[in-house]
LUMLUMLUM-900756 format. One record per residue (C-alpha): residue in three letters; x, y, z. Coordinates in pm, 1 decimal. Example, Ala and Ser with C-alpha at 12.3 -4.5 7.8 and 13.67 -1.06 7.14 Angstrom:
REC  resn        c1        c2        c3
REC   ALA    1230.0    -450.0     780.0
REC   SER    1367.0    -106.0     714.0
***
This chain:
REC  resn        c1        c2        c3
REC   UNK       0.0       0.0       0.0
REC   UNK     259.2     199.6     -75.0
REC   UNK     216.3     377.0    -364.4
REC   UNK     -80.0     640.3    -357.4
REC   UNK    -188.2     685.9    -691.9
REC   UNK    -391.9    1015.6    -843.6
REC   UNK    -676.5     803.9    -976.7
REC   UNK    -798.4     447.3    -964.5
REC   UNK   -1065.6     348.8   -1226.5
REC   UNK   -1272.6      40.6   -1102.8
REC   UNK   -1359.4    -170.1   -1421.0
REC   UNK   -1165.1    -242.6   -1755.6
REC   UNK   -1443.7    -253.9   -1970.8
REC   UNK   -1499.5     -68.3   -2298.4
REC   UNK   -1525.8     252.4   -2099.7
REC   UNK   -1252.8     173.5   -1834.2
REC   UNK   -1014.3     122.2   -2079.8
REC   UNK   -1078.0     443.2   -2265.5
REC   UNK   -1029.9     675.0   -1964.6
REC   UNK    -750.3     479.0   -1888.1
REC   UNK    -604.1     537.6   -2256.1
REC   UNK    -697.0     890.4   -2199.6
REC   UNK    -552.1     921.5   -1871.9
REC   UNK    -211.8     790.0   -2046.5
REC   UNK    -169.1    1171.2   -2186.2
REC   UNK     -91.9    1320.0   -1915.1
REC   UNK     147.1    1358.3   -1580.4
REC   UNK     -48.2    1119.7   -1317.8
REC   UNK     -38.0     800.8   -1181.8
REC   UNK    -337.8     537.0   -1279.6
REC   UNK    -429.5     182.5   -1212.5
REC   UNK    -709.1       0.9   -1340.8
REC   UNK    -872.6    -234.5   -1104.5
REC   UNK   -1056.8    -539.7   -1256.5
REC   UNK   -1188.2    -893.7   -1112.1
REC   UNK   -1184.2   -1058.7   -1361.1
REC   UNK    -882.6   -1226.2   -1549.3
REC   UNK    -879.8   -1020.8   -1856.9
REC   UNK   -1031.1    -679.5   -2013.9
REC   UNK   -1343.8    -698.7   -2208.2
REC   UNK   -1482.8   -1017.6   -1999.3
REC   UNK   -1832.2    -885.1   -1849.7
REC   UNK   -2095.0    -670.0   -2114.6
REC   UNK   -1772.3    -543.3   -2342.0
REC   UNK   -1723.5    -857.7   -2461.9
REC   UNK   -2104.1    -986.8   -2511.7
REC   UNK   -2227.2    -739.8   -2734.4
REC   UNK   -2330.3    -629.4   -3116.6
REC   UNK   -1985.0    -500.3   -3211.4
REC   UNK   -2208.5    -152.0   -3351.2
REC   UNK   -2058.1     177.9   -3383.9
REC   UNK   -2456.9     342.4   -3339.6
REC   UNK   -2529.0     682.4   -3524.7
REC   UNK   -2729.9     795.1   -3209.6
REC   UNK   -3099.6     860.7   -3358.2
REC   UNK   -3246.4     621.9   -3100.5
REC   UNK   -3180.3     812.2   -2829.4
REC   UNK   -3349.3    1079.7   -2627.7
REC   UNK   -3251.9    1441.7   -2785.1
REC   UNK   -3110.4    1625.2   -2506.8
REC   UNK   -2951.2    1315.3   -2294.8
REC   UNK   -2607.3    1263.2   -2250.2
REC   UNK   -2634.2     951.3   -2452.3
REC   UNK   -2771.9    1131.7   -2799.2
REC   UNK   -2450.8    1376.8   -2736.7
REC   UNK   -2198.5    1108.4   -2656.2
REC   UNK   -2371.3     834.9   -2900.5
REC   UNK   -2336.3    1111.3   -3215.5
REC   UNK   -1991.2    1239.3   -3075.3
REC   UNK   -1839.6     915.1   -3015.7
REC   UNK   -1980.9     813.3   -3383.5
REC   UNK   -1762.4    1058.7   -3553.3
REC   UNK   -1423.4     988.4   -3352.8
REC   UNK   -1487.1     565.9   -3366.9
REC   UNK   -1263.9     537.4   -3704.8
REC   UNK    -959.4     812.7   -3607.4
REC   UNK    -939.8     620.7   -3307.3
REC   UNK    -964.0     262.5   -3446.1
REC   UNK    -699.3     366.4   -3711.0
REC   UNK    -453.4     481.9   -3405.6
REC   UNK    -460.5     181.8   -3247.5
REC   UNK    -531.3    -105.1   -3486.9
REC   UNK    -905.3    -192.7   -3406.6
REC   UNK   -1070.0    -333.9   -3688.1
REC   UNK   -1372.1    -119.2   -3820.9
REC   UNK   -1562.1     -86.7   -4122.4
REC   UNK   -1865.9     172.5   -4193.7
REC   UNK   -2136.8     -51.4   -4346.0
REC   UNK   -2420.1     164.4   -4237.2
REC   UNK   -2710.9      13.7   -4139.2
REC   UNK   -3129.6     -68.6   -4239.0
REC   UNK   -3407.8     -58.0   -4024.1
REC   UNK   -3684.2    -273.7   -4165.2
REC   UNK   -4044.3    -169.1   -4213.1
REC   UNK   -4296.7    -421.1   -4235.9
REC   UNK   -4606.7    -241.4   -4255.3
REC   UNK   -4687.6     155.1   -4287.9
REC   UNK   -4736.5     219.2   -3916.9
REC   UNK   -4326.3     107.4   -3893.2
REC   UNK   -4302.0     396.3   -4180.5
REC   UNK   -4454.4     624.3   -3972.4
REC   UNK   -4255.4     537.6   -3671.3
REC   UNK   -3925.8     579.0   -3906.6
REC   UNK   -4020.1     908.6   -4025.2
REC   UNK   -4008.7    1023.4   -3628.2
REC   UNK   -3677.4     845.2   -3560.8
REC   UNK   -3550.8    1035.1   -3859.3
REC   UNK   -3673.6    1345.4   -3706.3
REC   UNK   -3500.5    1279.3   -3355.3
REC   UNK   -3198.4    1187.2   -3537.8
REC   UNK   -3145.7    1518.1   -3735.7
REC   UNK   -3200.1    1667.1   -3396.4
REC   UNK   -2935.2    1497.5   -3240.9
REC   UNK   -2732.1    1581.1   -3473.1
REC   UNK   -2707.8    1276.4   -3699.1
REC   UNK   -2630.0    1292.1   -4044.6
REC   UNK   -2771.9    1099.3   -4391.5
REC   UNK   -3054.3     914.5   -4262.9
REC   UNK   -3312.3     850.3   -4515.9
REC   UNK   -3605.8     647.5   -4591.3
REC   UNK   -3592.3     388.0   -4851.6
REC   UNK   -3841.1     184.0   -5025.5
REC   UNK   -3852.5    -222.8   -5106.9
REC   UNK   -3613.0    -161.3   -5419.9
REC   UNK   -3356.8      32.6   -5230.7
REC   UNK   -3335.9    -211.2   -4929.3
REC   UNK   -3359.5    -510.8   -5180.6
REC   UNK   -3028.0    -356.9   -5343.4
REC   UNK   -2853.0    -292.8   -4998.6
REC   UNK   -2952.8    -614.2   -4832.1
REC   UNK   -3104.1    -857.5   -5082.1
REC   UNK   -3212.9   -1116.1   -4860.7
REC   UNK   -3394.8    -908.5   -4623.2
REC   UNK   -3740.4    -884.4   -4604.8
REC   UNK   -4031.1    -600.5   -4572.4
REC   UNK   -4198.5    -255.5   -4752.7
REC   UNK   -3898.4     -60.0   -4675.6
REC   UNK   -3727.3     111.1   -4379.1
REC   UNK   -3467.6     342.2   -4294.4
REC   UNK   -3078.3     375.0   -4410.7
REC   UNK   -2806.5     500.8   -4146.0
REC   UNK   -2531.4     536.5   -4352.0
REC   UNK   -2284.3     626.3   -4004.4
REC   UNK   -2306.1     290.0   -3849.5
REC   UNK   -2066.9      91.0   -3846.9
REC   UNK   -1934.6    -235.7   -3751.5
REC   UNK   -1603.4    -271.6   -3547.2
REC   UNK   -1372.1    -608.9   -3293.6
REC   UNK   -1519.4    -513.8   -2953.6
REC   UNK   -1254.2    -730.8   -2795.0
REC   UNK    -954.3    -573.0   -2966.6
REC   UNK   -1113.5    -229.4   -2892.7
REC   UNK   -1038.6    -343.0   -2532.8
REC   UNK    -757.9    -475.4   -2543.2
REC   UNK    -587.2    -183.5   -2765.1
REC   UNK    -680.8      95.1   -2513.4
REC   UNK    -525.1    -124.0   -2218.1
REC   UNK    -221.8    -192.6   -2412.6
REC   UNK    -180.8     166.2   -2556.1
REC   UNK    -257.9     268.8   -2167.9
REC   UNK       8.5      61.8   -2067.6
REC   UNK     304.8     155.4   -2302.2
REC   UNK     220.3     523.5   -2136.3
REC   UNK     222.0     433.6   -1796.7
REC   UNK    -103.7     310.7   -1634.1
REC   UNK    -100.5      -7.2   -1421.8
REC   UNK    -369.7    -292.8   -1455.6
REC   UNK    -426.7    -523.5   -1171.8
REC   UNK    -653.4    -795.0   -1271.7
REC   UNK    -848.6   -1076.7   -1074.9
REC   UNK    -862.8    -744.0    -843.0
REC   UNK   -1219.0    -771.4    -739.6
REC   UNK   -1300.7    -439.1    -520.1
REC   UNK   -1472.2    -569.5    -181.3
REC   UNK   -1413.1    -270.1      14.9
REC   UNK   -1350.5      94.5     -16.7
REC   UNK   -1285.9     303.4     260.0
REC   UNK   -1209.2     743.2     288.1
REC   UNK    -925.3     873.2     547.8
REC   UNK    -811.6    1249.2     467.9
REC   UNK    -871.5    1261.8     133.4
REC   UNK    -713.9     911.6      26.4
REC   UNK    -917.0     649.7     -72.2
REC   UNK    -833.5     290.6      55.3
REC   UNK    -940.7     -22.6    -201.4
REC   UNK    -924.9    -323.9     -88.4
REC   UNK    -853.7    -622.3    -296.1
REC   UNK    -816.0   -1030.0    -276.5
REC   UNK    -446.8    -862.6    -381.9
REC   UNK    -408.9    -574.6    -112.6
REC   UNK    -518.1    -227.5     -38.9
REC   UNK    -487.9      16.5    -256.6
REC   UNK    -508.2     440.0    -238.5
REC   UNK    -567.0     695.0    -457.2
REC   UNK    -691.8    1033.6    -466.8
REC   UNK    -952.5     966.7    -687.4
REC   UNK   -1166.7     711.1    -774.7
REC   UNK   -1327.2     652.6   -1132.6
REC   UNK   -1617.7     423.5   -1124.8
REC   UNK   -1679.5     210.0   -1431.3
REC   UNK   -1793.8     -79.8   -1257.5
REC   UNK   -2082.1    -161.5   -1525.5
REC   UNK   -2284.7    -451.5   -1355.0
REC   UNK   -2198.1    -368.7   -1030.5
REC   UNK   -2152.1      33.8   -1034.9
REC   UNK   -2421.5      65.4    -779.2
REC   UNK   -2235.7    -154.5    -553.9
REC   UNK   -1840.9      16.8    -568.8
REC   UNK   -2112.6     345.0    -505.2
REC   UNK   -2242.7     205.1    -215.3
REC   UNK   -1951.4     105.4     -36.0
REC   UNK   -1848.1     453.2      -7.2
REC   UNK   -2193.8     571.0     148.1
REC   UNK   -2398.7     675.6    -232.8
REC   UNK   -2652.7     430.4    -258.6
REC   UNK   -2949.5     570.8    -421.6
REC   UNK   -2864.1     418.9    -725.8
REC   UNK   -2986.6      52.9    -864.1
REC   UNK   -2901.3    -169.3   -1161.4
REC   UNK   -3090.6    -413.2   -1297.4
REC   UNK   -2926.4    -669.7   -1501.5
REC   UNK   -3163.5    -732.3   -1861.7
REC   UNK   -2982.2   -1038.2   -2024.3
REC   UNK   -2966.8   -1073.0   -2369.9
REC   UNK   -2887.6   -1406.3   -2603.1
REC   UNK   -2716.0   -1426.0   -2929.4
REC   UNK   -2686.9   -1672.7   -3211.1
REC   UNK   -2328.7   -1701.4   -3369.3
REC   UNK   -2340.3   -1759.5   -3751.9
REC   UNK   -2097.3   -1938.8   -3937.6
REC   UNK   -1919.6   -1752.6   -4189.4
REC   UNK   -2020.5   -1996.1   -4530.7
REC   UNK   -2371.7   -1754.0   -4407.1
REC   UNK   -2131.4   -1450.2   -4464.7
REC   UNK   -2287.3   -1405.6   -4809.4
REC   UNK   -2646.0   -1342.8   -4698.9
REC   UNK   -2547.9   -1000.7   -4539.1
REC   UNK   -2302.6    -742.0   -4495.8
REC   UNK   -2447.6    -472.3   -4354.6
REC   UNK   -2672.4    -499.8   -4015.9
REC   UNK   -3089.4    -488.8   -4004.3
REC   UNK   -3269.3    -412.1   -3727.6
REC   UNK   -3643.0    -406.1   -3703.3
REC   UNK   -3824.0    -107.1   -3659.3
REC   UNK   -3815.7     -43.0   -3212.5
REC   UNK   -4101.6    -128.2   -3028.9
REC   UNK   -4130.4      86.1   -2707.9
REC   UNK   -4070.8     -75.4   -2351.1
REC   UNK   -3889.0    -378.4   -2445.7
REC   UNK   -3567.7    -216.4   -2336.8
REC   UNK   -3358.8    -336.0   -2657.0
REC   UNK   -3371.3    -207.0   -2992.1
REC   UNK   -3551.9    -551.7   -3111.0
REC   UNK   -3369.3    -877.7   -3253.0
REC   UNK   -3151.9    -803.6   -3511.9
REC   UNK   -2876.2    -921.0   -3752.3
REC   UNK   -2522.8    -818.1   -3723.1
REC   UNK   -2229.9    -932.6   -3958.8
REC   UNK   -1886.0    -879.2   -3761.1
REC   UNK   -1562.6    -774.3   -3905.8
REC   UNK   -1454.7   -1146.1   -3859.0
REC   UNK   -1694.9   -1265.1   -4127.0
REC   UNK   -1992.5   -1429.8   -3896.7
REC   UNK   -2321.1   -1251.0   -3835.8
REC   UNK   -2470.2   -1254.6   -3509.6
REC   UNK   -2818.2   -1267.3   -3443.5
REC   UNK   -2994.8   -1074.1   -3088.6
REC   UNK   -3018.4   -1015.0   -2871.2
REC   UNK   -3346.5   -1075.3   -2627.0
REC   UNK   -3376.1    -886.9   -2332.5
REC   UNK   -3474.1   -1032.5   -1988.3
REC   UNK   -3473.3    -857.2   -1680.4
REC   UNK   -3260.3   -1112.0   -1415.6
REC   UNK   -3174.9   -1123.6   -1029.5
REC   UNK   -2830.0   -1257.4   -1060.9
REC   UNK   -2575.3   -1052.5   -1294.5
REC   UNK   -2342.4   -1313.2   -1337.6
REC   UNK   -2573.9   -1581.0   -1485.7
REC   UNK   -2474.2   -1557.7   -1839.6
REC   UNK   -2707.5   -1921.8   -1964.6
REC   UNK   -2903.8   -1958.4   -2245.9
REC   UNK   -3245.9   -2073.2   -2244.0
REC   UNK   -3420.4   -2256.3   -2561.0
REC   UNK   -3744.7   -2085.1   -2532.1
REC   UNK   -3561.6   -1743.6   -2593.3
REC   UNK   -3297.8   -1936.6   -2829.5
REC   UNK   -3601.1   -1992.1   -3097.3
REC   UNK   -3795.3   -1702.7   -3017.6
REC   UNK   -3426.0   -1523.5   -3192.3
REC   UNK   -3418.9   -1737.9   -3486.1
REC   UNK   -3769.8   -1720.2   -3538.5
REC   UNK   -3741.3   -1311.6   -3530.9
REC   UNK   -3426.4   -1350.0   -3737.4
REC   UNK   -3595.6   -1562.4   -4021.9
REC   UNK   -3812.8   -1303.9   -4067.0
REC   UNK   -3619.5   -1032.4   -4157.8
REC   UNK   -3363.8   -1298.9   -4345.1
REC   UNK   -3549.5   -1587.0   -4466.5
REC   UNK   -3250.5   -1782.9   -4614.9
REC   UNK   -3106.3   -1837.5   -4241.4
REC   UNK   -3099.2   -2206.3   -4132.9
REC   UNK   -3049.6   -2390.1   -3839.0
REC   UNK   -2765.6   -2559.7   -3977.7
REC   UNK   -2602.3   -2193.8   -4010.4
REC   UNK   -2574.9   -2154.8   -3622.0
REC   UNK   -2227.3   -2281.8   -3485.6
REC   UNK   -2242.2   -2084.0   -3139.5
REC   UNK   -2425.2   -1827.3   -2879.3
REC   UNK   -2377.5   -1650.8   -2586.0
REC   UNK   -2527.7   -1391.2   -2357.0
REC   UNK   -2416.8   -1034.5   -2232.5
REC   UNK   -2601.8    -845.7   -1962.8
REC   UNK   -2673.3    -514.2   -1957.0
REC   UNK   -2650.1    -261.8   -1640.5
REC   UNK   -3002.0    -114.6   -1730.0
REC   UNK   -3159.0     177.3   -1442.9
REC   UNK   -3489.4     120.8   -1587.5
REC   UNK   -3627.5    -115.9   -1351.1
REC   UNK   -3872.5    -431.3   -1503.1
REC   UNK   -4171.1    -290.3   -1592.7
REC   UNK   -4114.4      23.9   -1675.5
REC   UNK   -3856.4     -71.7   -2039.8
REC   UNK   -3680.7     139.3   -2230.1
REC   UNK   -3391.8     346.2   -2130.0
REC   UNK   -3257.0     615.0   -1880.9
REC   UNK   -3010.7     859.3   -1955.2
REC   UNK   -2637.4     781.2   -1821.0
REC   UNK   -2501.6     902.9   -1512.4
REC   UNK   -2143.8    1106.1   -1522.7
REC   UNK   -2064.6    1272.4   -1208.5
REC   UNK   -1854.1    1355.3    -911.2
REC   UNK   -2081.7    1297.3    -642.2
REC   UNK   -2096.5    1626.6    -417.1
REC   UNK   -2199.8    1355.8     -81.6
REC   UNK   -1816.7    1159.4    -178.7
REC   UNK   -1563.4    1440.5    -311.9
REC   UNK   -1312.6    1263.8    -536.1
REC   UNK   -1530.8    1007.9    -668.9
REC   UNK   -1673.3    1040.8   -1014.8
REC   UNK   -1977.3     761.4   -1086.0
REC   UNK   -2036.6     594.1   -1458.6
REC   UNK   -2383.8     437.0   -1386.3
REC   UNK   -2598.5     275.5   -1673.9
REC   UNK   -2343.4     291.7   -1910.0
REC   UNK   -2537.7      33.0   -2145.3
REC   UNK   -2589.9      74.5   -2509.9
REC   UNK   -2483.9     255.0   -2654.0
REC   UNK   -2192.3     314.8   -2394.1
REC   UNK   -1915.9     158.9   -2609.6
REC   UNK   -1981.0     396.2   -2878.8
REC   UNK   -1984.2     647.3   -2656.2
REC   UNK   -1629.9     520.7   -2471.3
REC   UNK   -1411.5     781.7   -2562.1
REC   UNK   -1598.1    1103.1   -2526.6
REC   UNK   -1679.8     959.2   -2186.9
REC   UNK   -1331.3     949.8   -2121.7
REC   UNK   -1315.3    1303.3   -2199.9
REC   UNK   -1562.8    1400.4   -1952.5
REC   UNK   -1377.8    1211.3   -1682.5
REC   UNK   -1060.8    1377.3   -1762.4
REC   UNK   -1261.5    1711.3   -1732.8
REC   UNK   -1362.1    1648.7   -1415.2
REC   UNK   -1071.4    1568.3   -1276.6
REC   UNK    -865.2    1836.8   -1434.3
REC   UNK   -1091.3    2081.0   -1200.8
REC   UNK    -856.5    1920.5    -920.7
REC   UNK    -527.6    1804.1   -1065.7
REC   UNK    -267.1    1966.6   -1299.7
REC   UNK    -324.1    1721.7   -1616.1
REC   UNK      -4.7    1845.2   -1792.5
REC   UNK      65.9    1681.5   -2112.1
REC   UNK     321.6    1424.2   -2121.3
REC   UNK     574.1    1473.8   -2407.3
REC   UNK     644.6    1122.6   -2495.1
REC   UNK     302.5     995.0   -2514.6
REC   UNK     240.1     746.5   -2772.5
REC   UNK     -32.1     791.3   -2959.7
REC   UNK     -12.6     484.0   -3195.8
REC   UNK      -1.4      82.9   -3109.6
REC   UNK      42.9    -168.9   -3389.9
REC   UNK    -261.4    -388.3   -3479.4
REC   UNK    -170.8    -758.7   -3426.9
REC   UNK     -45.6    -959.2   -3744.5
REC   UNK    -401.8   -1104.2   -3872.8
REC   UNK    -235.7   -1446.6   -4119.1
REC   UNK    -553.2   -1520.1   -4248.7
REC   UNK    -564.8   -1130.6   -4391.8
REC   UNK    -232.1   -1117.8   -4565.9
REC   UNK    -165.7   -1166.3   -4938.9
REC   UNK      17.5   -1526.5   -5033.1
REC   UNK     331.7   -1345.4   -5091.2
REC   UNK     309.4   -1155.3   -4790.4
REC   UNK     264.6   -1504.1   -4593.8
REC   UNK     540.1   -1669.6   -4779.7
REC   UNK     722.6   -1366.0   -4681.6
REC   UNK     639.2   -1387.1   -4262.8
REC   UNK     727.6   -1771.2   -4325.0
REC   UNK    1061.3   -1691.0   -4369.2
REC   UNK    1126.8   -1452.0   -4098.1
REC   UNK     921.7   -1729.9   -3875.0
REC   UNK     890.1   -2023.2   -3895.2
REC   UNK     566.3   -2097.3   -3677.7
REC   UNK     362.9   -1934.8   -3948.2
REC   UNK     393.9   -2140.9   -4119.3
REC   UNK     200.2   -2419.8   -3912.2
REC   UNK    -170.0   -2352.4   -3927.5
REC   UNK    -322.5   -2425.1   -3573.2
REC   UNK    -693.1   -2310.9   -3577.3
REC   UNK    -795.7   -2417.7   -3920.8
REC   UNK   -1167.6   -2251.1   -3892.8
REC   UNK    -994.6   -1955.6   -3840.9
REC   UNK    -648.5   -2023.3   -4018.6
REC   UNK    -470.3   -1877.1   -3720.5
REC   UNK     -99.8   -1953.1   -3705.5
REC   UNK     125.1   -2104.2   -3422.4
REC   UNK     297.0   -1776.8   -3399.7
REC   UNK     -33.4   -1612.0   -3347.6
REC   UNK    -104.7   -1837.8   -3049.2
REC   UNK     230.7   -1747.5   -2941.0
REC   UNK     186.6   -1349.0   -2929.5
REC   UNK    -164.3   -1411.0   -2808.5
REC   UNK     -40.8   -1583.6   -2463.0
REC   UNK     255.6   -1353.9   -2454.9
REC   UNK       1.1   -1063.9   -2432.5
REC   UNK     167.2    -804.7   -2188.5
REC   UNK     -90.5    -862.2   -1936.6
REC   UNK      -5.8   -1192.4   -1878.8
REC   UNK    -355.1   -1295.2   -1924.2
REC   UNK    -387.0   -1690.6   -2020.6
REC   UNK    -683.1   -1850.3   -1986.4
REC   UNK    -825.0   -2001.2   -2298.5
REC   UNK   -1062.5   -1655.9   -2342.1
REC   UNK    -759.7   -1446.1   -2376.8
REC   UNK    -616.5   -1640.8   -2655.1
REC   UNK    -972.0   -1633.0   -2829.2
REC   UNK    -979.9   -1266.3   -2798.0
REC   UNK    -686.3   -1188.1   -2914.1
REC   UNK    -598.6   -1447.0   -3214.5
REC   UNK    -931.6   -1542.8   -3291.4
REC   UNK    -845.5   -1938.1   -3193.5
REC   UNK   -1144.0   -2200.6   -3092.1
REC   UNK   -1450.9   -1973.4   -3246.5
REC   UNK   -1471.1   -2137.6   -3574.5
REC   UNK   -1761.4   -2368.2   -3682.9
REC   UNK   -1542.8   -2676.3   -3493.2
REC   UNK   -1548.4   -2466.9   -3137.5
REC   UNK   -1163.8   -2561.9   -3086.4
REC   UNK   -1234.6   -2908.0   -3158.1
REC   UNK    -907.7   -2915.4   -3340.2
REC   UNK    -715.8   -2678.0   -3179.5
REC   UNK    -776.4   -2643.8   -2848.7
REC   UNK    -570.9   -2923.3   -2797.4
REC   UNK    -279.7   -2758.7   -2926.9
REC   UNK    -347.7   -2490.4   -2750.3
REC   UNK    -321.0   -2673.5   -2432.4
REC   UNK     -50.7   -2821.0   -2519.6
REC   UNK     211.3   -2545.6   -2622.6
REC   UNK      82.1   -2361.2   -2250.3
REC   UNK     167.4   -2690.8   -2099.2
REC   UNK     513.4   -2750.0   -2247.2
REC   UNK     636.0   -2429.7   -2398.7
REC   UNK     482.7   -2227.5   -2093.4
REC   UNK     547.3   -2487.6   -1799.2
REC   UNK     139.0   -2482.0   -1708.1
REC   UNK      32.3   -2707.2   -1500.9
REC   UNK    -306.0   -2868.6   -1667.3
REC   UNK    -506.7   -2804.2   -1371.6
REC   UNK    -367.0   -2448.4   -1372.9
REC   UNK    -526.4   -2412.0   -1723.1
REC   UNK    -905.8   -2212.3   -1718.0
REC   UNK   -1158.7   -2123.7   -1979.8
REC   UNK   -1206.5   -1790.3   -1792.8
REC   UNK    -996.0   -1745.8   -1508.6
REC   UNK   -1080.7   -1925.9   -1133.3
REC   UNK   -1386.7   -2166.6   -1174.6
REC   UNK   -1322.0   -2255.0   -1519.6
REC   UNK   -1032.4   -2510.9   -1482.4
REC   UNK   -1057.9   -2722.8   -1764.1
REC   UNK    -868.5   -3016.1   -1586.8
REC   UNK    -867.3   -3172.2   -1246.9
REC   UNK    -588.8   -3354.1   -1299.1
REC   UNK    -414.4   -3658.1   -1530.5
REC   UNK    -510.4   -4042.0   -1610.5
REC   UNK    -306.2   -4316.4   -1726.4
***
């Protein structure tokens, strides 16, 4: 307990990570605090992978002016750091006139918050942009866009890193107490102090509030499931459709994403829940989505699906009541020195960096936040095999060696892929963290060929123990031990 540093951000999700990348400028000290074993493992990680346009929310909230803001900086910022992007725009889908009518007042609240080039279009037009979807016509957001929701993640924590921000994970927060202006966090791996604490706790931001005496906030967790679609399905879209929005379902409807990976991803539901760590699926739901998803794309089949999953969003809207409430961004005037993120759902990872700006605002009110002079600005993407011309494969082959042995062959992802991947500098090595970052075990097979191999270079080339080898961190031990 040493060290006191000048801010300690709770939570390296989308957001985390962006204050702490934005943090990185300047002449403090910041450490991340996260319990799990990796960034991007709670709702960061489970979602849509959209870059929104901002013309579903509320004109005048802080999420309309951070959605639309964070919209125009998503592509500068993915080309700094290597985050794969791509503007596809997107279709909302009319199926009768009433959903025209309801289009024609999105559009309206859009050009009020300030987005740009949405238009309605009729059966033709959509038939051209998506030919497989159905319907009379709909809506075209040419801003939207489609972007790696892991990398995003992991690129702001690395690029935070190289400039001097600390990450402590399987750091779950348990207690957090106030002594003359220092704050005290305790953790399964010591007590830590700060100055300031940044709360981007997602799922359990009301908690990390309470603990230091603001409790008059409440999340509920609203699960939603996803299909994963193989990629041979790649050719049926490449540009997402969402329905037209029904009010108080609290979710912009069932809808089809492709991903910048080549898969399209169908959801998600939304369910209110109790417990914000149960992340099942449930078959009722499960053909409630492809039954919504057939209808806007008829030539989906069953035989298409090769995955799903389930993220969980930190809604404020209670059950009941649907729909959305604005975010929360303050320093709380009953707790000087800490500043509150609560309900940062959708579309909070759109709206990640100018959300980091408003933190840094805040705190410059109290702190000097002089420039450093040797920030980097840039990281390098990761080397992507599968992406590279023949001759420019031949060409790594030579330098390397282990690219030239293939050992996800969904995914055609490389040995010395896998390598980088566990060598990430967090040290993060659970099966997960490989996935994330070299795109290993998510191909039609589900690591049925090289998970194995996986396992085996972190047992011999890495000196793991099996049993010491997880899925996602503690809990998720893969092996209890060895047989004859």
């Amino acid at each position: 307990m040493g060290k006191v540093y000048d801010v300690i951000i709770i939570g390296a999700g989308a957001v985390g990570c962006a204050i702490a990348r934005e943090l990185s400028r300047y002449n403090i000290s910041t450490l991340v605090l996260e319990k799990e074993c990796d960034v991007a493992y709670g709702t960061s990680g489970r979602m849509s992978g959209v870059v929104h346009a901002g013309f579903n929310n509320k004109t005048g909230s802080l999420m309309a002016k951070l959605c639309v803001e964070g919209n125009r900086l998503f592509e500068g910022v993915c080309s700094e750091l290597g985050i794969p992007y791509k503007k596809t725009g997107k279709v909302l889908v009319a199926f009768d006139e009433a959903d025209m009518k309801v289009l024609e007042g999105i559009i309206e609240r859009g050009k009020a918050n300030g987005c740009e080039g949405l238009r309605l279009i009729g059966q033709d037009e959509i038939r051209a942009i998506a030919p497989g979807i159905c319907g009379i016509g709909g809506m075209l957001s040419p801003n939207t866009a489609i972007f790696d929701p892991f990398e995003f993640c992991i690129a702001h924590a690395e690029n935070a890193m190289d400039n001097g921000v600390d990450f402590s994970l399987e750091s779950e927060v348990t207690a957090i107490s106030r002594r003359n202006d220092t704050f005290y966090v305790t953790t399964p791996k010591g007590v830590f102090s700060s100055r300031f604490i940044v709360n981007s706790a997602g799922l359990y931001c009301d908690r990390i509030s309470a603990m230091l005496g603001v409790d008059n906030y409440r999340i509920y967790p609203c699960r939603g499931q996803y299909y994963i679609l193989d990629k041979v399905a790649s050719d049926l879209l490449d540009i997402p459709a969402y329905p037209v929005p029904r009010p108080g379902i609290g979710g912009l409807g069932i809808h089809l994403t492709p991903t910048v990976d080549g898969n399209i991803i169908i959801g998600p539901s939304a369910e209110y829940l109790e417990d914000p760590d149960d992340y099942s699926t449930t078959p009722d739901v499960m053909d409630k989505l492809f039954s919504e998803a057939k209808a806007l794309l008829p030539a989906i089949e069953r035989k298409h699906i090769i995955g799903n999953y389930c993220g969980i969003r930190p809604k404020q809207a209670p059950p009941g009541e649907g729909g959305f409430r604005d975010f929360v961004i303050k320093e709380e005037e009953a707790c000087p020195g800490l500043i509150n993120l609560i309900g940062i759902e959708s579309p909070g990872f759109t709206a990640a960096v100018p959300i980091s700006f408003m933190v840094s605002d805040m705190l410059r009110k109290h702190i000097d936040l002089s420039p450093k002079t040797d920030f980097k600005a840039e990281r390098k993407a990761p080397v992507r095999f599968r992406e590279l011309s023949r001759e420019e494969q031949e060409k790594l082959i030579k330098t390397d060696p282990e690219y030239g042995e293939i050992i996800c062959r969904c995914q055609n992802v490389t040995r010395r892929e896998i390598r980088d991947a566990i060598e990430n500098r967090f040290g993060a090595r659970s099966i997960s963290a490989i996935k994330y970052r070299a795109w290993a075990t998510t191909g039609r097979c589900n690591g049925g060929y090289c998970l194995a191999k996986i396992v085996d270079m972190l047992i011999h080339d890495y000196h793991m123990k099996p049993e010491e080898i997880t899925y996602r961190g503690k809990g998720s031990e893969l092996f209890s031990g060895e047989v004859k």
